[in-house]
ROTORTI-506429 format. One record per residue (C-alpha): y, z, x; residue in one letter; residue number from 1. Coordinates in Angstrom, 2 decimals, padded with zeros to 5 digits. Example, Ala and Ser with C-alpha at 12.3 -4.5 7.8 and 13.67 -1.06 7.14 Angstrom:
! residues 2
<<-004.50 007.80 012.30> 'a' 1>,
<<-001.06 007.14 013.67> 's' 2>,
This chain:
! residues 417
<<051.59 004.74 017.59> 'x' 1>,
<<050.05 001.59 016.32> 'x' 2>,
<<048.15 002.52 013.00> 'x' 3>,
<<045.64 000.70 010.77> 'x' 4>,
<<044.69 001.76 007.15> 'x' 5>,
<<041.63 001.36 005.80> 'x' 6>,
<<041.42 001.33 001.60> 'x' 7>,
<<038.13 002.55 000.23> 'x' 8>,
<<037.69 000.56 -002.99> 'x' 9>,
<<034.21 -000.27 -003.33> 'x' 10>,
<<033.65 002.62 -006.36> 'x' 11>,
<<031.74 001.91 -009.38> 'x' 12>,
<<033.56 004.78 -011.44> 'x' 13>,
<<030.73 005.07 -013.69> 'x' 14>,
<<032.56 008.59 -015.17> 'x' 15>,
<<035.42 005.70 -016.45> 'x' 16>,
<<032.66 004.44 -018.93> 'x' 17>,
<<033.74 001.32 -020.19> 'x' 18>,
<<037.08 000.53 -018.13> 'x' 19>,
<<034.64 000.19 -015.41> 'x' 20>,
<<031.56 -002.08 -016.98> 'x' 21>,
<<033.62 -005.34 -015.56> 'x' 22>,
<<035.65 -004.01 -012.47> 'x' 23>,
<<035.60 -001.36 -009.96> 'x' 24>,
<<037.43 002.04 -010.34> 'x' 25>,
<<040.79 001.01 -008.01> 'x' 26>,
<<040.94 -002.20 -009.89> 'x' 27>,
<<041.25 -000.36 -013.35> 'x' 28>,
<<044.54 -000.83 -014.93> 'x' 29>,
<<047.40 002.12 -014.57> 'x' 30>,
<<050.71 002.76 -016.42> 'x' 31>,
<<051.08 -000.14 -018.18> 'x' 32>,
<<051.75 -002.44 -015.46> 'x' 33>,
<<050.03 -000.99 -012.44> 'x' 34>,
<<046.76 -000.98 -011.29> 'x' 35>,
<<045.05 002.42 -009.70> 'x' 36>,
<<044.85 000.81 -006.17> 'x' 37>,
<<048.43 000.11 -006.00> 'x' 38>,
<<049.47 003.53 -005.15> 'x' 39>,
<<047.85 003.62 -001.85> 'x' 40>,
<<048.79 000.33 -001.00> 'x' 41>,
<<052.41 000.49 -001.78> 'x' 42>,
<<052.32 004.45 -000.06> 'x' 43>,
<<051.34 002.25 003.05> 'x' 44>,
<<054.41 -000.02 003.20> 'x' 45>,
<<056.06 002.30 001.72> 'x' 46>,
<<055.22 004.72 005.07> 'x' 47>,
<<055.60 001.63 007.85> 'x' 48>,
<<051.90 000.80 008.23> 'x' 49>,
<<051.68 -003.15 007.47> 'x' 50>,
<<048.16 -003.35 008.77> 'x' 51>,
<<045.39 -002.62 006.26> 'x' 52>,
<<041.58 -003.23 005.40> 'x' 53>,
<<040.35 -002.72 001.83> 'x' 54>,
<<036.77 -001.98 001.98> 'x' 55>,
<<035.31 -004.02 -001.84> 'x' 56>,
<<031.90 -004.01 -003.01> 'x' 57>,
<<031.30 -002.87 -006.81> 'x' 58>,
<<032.19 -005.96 -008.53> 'x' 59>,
<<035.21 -006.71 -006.51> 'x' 60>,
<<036.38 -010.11 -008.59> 'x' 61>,
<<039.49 -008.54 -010.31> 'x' 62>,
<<040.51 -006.57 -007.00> 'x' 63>,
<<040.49 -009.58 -005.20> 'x' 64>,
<<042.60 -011.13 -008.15> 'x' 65>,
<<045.42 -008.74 -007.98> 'x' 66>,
<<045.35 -008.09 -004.23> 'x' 67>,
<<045.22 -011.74 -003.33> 'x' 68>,
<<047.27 -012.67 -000.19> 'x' 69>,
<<049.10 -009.45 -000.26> 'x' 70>,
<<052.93 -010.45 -001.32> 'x' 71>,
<<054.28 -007.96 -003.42> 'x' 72>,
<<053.51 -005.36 -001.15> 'x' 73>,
<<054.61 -007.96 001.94> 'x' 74>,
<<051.22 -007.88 003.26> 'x' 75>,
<<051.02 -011.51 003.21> 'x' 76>,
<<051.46 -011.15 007.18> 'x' 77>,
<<048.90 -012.17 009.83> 'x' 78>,
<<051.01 -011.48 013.25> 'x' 79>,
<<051.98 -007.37 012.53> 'x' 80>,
<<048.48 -006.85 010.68> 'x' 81>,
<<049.34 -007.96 006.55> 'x' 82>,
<<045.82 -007.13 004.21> 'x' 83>,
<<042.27 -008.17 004.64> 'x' 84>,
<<039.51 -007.91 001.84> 'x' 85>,
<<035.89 -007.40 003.49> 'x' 86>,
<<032.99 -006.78 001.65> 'x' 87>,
<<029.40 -005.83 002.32> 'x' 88>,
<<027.65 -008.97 004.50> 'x' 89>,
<<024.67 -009.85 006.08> 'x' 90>,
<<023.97 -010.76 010.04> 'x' 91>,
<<022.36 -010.22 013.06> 'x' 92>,
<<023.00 -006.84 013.32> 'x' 93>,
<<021.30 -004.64 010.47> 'x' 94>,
<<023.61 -004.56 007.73> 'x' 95>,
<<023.38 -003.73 003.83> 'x' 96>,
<<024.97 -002.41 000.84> 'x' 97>,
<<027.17 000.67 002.06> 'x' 98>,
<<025.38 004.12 001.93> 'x' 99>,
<<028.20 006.50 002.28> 'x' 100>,
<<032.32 006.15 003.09> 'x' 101>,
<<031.50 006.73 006.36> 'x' 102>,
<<028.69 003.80 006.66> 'x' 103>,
<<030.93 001.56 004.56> 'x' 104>,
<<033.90 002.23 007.99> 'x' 105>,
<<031.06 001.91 010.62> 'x' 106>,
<<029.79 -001.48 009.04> 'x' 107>,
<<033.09 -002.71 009.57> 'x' 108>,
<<033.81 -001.38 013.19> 'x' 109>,
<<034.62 -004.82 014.85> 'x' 110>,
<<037.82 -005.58 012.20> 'x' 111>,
<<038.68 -001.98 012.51> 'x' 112>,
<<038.67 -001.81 016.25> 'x' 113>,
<<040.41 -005.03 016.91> 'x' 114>,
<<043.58 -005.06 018.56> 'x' 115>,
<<043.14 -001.58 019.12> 'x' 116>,
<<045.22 000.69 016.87> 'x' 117>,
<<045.63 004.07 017.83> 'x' 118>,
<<045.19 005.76 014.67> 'x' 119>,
<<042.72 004.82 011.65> 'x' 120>,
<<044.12 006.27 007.98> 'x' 121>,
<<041.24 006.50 005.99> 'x' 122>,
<<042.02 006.58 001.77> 'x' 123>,
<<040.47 006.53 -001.25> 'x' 124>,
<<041.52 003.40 -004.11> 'x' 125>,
<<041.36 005.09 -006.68> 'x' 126>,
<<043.93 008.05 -006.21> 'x' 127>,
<<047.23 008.00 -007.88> 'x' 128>,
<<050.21 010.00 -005.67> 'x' 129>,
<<052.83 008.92 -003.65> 'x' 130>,
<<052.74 010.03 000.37> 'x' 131>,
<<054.62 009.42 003.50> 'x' 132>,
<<051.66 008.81 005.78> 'x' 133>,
<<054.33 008.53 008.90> 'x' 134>,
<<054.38 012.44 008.34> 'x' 135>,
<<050.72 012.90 008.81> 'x' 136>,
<<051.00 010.49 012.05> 'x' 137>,
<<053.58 013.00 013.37> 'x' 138>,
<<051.65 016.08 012.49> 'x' 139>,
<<048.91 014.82 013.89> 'x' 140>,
<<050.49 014.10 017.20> 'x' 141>,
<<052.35 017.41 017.07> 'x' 142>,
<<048.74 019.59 016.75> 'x' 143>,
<<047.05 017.63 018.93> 'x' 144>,
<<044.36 016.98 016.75> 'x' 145>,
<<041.71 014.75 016.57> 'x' 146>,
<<041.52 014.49 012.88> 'x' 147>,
<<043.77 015.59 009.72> 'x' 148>,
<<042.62 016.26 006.31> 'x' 149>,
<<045.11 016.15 003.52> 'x' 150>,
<<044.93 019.34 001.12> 'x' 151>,
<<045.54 020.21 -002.34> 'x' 152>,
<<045.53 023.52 -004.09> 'x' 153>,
<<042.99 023.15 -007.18> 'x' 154>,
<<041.75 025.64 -009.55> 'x' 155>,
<<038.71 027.34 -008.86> 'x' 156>,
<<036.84 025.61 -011.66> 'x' 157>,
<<038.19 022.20 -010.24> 'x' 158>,
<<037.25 023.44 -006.56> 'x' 159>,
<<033.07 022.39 -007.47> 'x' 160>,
<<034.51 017.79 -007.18> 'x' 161>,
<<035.77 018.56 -004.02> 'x' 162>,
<<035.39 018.89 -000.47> 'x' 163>,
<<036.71 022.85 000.19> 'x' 164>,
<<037.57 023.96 003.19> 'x' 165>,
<<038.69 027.27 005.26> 'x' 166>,
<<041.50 027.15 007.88> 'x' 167>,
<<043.47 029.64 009.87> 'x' 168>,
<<046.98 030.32 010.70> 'x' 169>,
<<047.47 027.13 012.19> 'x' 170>,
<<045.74 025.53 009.85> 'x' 171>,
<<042.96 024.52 011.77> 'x' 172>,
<<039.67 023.69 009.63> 'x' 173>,
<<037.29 026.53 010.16> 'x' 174>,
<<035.06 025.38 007.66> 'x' 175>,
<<034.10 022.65 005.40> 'x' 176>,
<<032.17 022.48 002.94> 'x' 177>,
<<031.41 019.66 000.03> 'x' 178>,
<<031.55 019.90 -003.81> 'x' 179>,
<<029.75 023.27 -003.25> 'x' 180>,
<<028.23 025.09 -006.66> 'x' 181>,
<<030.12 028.74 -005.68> 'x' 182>,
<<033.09 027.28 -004.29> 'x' 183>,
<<034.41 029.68 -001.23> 'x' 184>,
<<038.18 028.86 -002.18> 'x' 185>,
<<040.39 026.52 -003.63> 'x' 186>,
<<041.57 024.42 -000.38> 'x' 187>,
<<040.71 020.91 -001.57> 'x' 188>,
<<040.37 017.30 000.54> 'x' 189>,
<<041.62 014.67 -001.31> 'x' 190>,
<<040.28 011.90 000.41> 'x' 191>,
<<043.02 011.35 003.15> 'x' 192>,
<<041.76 011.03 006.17> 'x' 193>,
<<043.33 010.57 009.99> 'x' 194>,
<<041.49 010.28 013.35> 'x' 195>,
<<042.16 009.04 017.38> 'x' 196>,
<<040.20 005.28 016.69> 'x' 197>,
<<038.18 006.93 019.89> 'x' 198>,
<<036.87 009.77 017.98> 'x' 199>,
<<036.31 008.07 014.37> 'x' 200>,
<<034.24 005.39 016.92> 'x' 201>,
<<032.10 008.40 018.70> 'x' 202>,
<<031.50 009.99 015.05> 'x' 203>,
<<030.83 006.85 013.00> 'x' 204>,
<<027.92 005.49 016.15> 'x' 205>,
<<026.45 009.41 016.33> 'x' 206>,
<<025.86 009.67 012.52> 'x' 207>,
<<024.87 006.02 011.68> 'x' 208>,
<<021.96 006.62 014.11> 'x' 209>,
<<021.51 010.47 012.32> 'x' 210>,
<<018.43 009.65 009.80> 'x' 211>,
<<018.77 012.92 007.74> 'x' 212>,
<<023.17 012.28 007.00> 'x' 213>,
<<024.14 010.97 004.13> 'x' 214>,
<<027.04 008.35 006.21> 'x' 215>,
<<029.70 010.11 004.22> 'x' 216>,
<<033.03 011.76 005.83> 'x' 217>,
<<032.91 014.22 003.17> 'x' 218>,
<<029.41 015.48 003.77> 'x' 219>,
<<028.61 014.72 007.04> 'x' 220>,
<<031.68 013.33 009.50> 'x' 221>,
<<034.01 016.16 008.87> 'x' 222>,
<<031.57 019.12 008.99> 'x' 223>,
<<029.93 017.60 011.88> 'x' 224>,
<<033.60 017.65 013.88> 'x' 225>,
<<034.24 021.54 013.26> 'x' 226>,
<<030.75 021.91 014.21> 'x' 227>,
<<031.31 020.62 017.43> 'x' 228>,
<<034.55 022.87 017.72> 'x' 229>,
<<036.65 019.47 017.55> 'x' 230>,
<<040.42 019.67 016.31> 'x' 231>,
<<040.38 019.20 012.95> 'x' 232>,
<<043.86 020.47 010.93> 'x' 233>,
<<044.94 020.43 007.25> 'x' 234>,
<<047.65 018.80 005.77> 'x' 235>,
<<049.05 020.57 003.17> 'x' 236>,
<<050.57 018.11 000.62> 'x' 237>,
<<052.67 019.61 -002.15> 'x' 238>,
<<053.03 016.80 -004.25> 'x' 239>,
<<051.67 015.37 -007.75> 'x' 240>,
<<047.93 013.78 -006.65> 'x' 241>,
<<044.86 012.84 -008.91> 'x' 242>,
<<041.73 011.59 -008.77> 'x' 243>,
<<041.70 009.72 -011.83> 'x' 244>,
<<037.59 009.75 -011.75> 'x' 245>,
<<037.24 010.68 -015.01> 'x' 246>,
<<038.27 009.20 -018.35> 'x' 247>,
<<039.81 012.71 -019.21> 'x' 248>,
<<041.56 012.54 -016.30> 'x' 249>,
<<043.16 008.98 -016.78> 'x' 250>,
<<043.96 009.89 -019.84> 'x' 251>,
<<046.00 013.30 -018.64> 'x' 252>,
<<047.87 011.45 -015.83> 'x' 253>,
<<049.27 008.84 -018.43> 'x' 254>,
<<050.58 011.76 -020.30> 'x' 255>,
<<051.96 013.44 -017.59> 'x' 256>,
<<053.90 009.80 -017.25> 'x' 257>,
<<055.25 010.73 -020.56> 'x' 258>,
<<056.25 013.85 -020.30> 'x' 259>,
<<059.88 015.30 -019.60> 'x' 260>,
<<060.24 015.35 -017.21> 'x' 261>,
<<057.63 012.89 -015.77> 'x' 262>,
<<055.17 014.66 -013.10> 'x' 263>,
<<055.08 011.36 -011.17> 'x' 264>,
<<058.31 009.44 -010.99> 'x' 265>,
<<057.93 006.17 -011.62> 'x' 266>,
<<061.55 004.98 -011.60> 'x' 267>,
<<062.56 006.11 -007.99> 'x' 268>,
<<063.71 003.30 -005.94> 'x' 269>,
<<063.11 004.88 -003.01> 'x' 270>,
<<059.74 004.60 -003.33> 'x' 271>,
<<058.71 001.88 -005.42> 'x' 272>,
<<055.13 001.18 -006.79> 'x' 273>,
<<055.01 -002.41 -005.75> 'x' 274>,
<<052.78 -005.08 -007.78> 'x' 275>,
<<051.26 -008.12 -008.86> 'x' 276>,
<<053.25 -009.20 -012.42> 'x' 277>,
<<052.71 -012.02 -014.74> 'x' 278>,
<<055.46 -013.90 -016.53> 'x' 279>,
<<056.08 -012.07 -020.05> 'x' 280>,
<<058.92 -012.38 -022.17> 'x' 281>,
<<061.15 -009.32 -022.76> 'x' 282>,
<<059.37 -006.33 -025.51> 'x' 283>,
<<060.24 -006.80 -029.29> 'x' 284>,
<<060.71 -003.90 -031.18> 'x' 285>,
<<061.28 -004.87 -034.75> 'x' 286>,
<<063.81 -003.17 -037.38> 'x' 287>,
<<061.98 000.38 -038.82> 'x' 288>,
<<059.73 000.94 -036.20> 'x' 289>,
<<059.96 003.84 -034.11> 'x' 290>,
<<059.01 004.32 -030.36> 'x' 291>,
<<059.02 007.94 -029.00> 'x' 292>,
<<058.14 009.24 -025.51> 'x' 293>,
<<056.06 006.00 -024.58> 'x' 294>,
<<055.70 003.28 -022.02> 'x' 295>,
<<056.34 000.32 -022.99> 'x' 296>,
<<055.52 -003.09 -020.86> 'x' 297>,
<<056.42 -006.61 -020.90> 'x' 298>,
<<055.18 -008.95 -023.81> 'x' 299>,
<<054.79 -006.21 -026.21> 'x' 300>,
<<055.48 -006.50 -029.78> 'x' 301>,
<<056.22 -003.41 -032.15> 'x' 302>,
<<056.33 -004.43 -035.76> 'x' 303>,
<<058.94 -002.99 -038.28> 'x' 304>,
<<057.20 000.34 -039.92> 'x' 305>,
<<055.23 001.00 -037.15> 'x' 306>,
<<055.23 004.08 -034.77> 'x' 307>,
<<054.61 004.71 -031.37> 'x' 308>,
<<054.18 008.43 -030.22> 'x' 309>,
<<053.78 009.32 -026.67> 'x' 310>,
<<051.77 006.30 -025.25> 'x' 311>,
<<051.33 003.72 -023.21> 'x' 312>,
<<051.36 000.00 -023.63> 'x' 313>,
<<050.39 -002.58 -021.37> 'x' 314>,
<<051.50 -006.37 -021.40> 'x' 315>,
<<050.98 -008.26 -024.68> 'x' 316>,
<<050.14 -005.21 -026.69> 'x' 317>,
<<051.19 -005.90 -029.98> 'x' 318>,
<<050.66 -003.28 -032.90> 'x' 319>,
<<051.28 -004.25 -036.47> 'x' 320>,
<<053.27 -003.44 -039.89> 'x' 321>,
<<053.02 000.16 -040.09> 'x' 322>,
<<050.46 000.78 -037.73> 'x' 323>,
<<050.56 004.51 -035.95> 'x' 324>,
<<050.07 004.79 -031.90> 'x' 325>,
<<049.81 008.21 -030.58> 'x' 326>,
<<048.77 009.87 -027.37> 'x' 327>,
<<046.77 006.63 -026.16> 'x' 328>,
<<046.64 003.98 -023.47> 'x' 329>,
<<046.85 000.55 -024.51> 'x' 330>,
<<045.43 -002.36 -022.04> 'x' 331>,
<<046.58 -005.74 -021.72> 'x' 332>,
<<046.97 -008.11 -024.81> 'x' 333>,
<<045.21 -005.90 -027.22> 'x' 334>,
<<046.41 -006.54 -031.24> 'x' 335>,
<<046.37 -002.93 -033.39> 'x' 336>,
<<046.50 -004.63 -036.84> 'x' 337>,
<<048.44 -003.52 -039.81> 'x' 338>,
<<048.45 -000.05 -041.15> 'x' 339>,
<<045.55 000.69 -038.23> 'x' 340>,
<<045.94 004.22 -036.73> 'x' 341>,
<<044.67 005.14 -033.23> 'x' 342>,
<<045.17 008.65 -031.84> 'x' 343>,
<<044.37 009.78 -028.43> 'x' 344>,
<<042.21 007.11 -027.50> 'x' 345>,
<<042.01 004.53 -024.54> 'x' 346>,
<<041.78 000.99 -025.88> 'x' 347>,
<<040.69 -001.51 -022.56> 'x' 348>,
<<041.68 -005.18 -022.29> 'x' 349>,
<<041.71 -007.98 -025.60> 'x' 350>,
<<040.48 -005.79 -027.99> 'x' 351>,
<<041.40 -005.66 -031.74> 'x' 352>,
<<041.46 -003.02 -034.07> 'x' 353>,
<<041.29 -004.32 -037.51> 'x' 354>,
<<043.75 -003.85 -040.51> 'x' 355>,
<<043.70 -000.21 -041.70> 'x' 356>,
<<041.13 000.97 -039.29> 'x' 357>,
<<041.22 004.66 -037.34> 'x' 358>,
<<040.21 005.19 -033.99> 'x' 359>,
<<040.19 008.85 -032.60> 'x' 360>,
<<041.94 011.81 -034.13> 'x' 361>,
<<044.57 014.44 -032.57> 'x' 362>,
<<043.06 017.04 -034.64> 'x' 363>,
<<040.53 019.67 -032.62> 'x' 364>,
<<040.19 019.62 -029.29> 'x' 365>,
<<041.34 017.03 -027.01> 'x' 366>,
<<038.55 014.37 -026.84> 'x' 367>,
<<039.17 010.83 -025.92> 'x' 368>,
<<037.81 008.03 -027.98> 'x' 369>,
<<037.45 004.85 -025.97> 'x' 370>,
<<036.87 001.16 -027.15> 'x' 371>,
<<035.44 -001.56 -024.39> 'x' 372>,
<<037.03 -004.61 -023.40> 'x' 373>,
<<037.08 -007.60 -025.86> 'x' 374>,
<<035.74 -006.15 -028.81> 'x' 375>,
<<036.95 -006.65 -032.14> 'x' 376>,
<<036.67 -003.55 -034.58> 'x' 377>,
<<036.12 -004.98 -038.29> 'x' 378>,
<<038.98 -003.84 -040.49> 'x' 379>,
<<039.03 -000.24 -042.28> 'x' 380>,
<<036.43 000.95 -039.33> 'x' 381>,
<<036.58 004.69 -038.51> 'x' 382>,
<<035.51 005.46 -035.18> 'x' 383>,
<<036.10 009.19 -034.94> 'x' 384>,
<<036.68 011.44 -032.40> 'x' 385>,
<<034.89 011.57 -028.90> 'x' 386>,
<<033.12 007.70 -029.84> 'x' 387>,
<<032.23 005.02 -027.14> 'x' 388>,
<<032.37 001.58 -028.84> 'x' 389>,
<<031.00 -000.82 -025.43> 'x' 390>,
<<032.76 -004.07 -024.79> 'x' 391>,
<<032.85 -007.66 -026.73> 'x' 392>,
<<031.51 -006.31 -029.80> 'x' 393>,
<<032.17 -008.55 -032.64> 'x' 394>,
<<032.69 -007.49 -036.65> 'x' 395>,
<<029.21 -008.41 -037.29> 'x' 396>,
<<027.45 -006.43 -034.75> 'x' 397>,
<<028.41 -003.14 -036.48> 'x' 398>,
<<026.04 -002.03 -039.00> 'x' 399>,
<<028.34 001.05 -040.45> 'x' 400>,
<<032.32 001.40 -040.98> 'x' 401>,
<<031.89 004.59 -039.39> 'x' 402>,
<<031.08 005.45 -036.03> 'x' 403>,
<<030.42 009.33 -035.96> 'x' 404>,
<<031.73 011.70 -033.00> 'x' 405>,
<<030.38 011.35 -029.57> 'x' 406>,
<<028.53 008.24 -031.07> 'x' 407>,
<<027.85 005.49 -028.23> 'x' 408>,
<<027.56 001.31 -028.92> 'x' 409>,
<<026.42 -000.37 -026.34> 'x' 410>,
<<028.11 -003.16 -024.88> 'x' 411>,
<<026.90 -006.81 -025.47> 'x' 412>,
<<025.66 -009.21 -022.86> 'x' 413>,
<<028.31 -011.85 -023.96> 'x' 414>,
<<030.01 -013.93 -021.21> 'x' 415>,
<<031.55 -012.06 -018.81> 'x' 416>,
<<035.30 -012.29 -018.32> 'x' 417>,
């Protein structure tokens, strides 16, 4: 069966803070070399399907960088499908801003429906897991159905972010219900979504002409289906999945990369996390320093004295004489200066922390300090535990060498890279 994939990557992530203030939620950076959107995507070679739509919107620039042409997932194809960007446009036909997931599919009905697939995959960019969808085709062939959900088992308290859903022996979907306040079980969608292109085409025309729906799959498509006794079935997936939504969440699933053993195994060559990679020499770790439980990426630089404690750094990251790196997430070419501690704390892209400064604390309960993109923390700074410092913030624009807890800066309108 001939299937197309459509990649929903138009969040703005505003529960990331500042890794999203210049780029949307898939497009945030992941594992050191990785970004969050190239899960999906490489699950989709990865599973046979060559043929996929990514649905942009919220400031799609650095999405559209990575992505580009598609090579390095060998989507750079036109003939057997390959990768198409579309974003929000205006026409003839009334078109705007998507309302929903399920408005942001039926805007784009004419590039879904060409060529006529059989099957439309419907998944979140901003998910990190790894999937055989060409299990889900042949379960959904083998029900019958007209739709699949993928399923997780989440804890009750989790259970109020998600859809949650009731099924029966068969596992049918008796019920559906989304991100309810008194959650009726722990049966959780994660966003993966199969239909017949015939059905997803009935649904999608019905509810975009539905004034009181919300044009969301979640909210309205799904429930809608069991309500007209259609056959919807879970999939129950037993593997490692997140929605990394949440800065305490992207913060969790890096440690879990660092863990022993790692939830999420990055090093199996069966099925690899394919990317886009610049040029960077090999890592430098100098005499005395010590690196423990940590990811380390291309470009880095590790300075003799200094330590490195179950983290991650990206490409370029360099961290000075003496300097101390624990439980945090590096980004791209960021300099921690000599003697500077950080402690569970996510530091975005081109940012400096200053000689002898402290950012974050492991002490207390796990909070996550975060600095924004391009700023430069003045040296001896302490940013404590729980802080938001925005993004290209310069020495000058802080009026105190201490930024208490839970304390936001906001960002400054400087150029935008």
């Amino acid at each position: 069966m001939k299937v197309r994939s459509i990649i929903m990557a138009g969040g703005k992530g505003t529960r990331l803070k500042v890794l999203t203030r210049k780029r949307a939620k898939p497009a945030v950076p992941f594992a050191g070399k990785y970004r969050i959107i190239d899960f999906p995507l490489s699950n989709c070679v990865n599973s046979g399907i060559f043929d996929v739509l990514v649905l942009t919107q919220y400031r799609p620039h650095s999405l559209n960088d990575h992505i580009g042409k598609g090579r390095p997932w060998d989507l750079d194809r036109s003939f057997t499908g390959g990768v198409q960007l579309l974003q929000p446009f205006t026409g003839r036909a009334a078109s705007d801003w998507y309302a929903g997931t399920a408005d942001a599919v039926y805007q784009n009905l004419n590039f879904i429906r060409k060529d006529n697939p059989d099957l439309i995959l419907i998944l979140s960019g901003d998910h990190v897991y790894q999937m055989d969808y060409s299990r889900l085709v042949n379960y959904l062939t083998e029900k019958g159905a007209d739709a699949v959900v993928c399923t997780i088992r989440v804890t009750l308290e989790e259970a109020k972010r998600f859809g949650i859903m009731d099924t029966n022996r068969e596992n049918r979907v008796l019920n559906f219900v989304e991100k309810p306040q008194d959650p009726p079980g722990t049966l959780a969608s994660m966003g993966v979504y199969l239909f017949r292109l015939d059905v997803l085409d009935t649904m999608l025309r019905q509810d975009a002409h539905r004034q009181t729906s919300s044009h969301d799959f979640g909210k309205d498509i799904i429930p809608r289906m069991i309500e007209d006794d259609m056959n919807v079935y879970a999939y129950p997936f037993n593997g490692y999945w997140v929605d990394v939504g949440t800065v305490r969440s992207y913060w969790e699933t890096h440690m879990d990369l660092v863990a022993h053993p790692p939830a999420l195994d990055l090093n199996d060559r069966s099925w690899v996390i394919h990317t886009r990679s610049e040029e960077r020499p090999p890592v430098r770790i100098e005499e005395g320093a010590r690196v423990v439980d940590s990811l380390i990426t291309d470009g880095s630089v590790i300075a003799g004295g200094a330590v490195v404690e179950k983290s991650i750094l990206s490409p370029g990251v360099y961290v000075g004489p003496n300097a101390v790196v624990r439980e945090s997430v590096i980004l791209t070419d960021s300099y921690i200066e000599a003697g500077a501690q950080v402690e569970r704390a996510v530091i975005d892209k081109n940012v400096v922390v200053g000689h002898n400064a402290r950012v974050g604390d492991l002490s207390g309960d796990p909070t996550i300090t975060m600095i924004g993109k391009n700023t430069h923390l003045p040296t001896g700074i302490v940013v404590e535990t729980g802080a938001e410092v925005g993004s290209d913030l310069r020495p000058e624009d802080f009026d105190s060498l201490t930024v208490g807890t839970d304390v936001v800066i906001p960002s400054k309108d400087r150029e935008d890279y």
